[in-house]
C-alpha positions as CSV (number, residue, x, y, z in Angstrom):
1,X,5.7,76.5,-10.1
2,X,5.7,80.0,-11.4
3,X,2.4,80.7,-9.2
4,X,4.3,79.8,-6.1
5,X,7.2,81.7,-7.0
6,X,5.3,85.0,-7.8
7,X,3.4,84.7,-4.7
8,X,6.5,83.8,-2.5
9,X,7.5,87.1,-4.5
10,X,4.8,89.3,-3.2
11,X,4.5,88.5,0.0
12,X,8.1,88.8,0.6
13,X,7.8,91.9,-1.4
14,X,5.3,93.0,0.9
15,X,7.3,92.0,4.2
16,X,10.3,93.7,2.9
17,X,8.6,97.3,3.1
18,X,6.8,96.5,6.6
19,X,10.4,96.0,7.8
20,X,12.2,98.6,6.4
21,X,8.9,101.1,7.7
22,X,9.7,100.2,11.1
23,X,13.2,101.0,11.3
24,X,14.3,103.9,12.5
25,X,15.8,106.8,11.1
26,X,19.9,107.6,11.9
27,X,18.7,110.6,13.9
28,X,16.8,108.2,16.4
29,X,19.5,108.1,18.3
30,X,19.6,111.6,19.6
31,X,16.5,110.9,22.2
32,X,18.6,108.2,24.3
33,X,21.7,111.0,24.6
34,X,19.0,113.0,26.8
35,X,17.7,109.7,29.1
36,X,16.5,107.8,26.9
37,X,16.7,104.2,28.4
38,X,17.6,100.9,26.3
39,X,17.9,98.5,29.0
40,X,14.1,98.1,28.9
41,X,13.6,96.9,24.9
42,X,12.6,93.7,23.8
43,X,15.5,93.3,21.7
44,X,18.0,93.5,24.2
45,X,20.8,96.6,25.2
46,X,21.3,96.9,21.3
47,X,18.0,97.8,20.9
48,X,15.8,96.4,17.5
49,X,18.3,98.2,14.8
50,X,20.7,94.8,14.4
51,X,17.0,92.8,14.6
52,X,15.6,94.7,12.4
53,X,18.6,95.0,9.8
54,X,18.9,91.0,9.9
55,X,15.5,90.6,9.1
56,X,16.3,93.4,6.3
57,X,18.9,91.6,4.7
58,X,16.7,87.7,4.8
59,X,14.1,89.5,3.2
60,X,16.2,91.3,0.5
61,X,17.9,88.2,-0.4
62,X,15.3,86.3,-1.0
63,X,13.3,89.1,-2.8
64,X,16.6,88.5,-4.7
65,X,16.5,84.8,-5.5
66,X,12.7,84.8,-6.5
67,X,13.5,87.9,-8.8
68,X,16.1,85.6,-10.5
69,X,14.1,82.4,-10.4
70,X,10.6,84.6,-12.3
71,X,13.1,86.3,-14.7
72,X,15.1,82.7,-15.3
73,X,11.7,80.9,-15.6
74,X,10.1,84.0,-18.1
75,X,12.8,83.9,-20.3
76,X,13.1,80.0,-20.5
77,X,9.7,79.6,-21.9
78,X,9.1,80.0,-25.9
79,X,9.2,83.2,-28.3
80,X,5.8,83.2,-28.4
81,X,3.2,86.6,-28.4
82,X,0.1,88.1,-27.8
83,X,0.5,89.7,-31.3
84,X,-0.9,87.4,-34.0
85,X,1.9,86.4,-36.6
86,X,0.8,88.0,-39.9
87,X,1.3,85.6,-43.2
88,X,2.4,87.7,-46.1
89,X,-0.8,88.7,-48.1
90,X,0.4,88.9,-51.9
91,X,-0.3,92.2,-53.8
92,X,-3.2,92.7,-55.5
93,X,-2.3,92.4,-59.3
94,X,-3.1,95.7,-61.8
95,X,-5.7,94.8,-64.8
96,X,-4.2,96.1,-67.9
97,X,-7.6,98.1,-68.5
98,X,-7.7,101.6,-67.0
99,X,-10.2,102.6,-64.7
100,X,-12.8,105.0,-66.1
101,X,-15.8,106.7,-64.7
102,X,-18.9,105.1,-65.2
103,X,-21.1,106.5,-67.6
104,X,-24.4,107.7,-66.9
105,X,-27.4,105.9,-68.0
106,X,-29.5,108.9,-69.3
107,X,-27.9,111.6,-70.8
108,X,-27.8,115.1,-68.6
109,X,-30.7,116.8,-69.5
110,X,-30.0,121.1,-69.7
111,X,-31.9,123.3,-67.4
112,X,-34.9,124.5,-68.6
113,X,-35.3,128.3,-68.2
């Protein structure tokens, strides 16, 4: 289920930035002031911008939904981590004997001159 849901989520993802590329900006407008026609569009006399910003607002809400849904689902699941739990090690305990320096074997011999 989560699978589906995360690629549901991409490729609507995905979809929602192709259609929000191929709108146009608000100063589009300025070329059909100088005999720019609209009649001859695919969309109709309105041209693609109430197309295009209904297809906007499908995509967004269910960019929406799935975001809910993978966050819902993620959070539902257990406490668990990557990071192994650690078990308290105990201390290691002192000996009552201090710690000396190992003596040598052979006594230090003086440098012969």
């Amino acid at each position: 289920m989560t699978i589906l849901l995360v690629i549901i989520h991409v490729i609507v993802s995905l979809f929602l930035i192709g259609v929000v590329l191929l709108q146009t900006g608000k100063g589009a407008e300025m070329g059909a002031a100088f005999g720019g026609s609209s009649s001859q569009t695919i969309f109709g006399s309105r041209g693609p911008g109430s197309f295009l910003g209904k297809l906007t607002t499908v995509a967004a809400i269910i960019f929406i939904i799935t975001s809910f849904s993978l966050a819902f689902i993620g959070g539902r699941g257990g406490r668990s981590s990557v990071i192994p739990q650690q078990t308290e090690v105990p201390a290691p305990t002192q000996s009552a004997e201090p710690l000396t320096a190992p003596v040598p074997a052979v006594p230090a011999q003086p440098a012969k001159k």
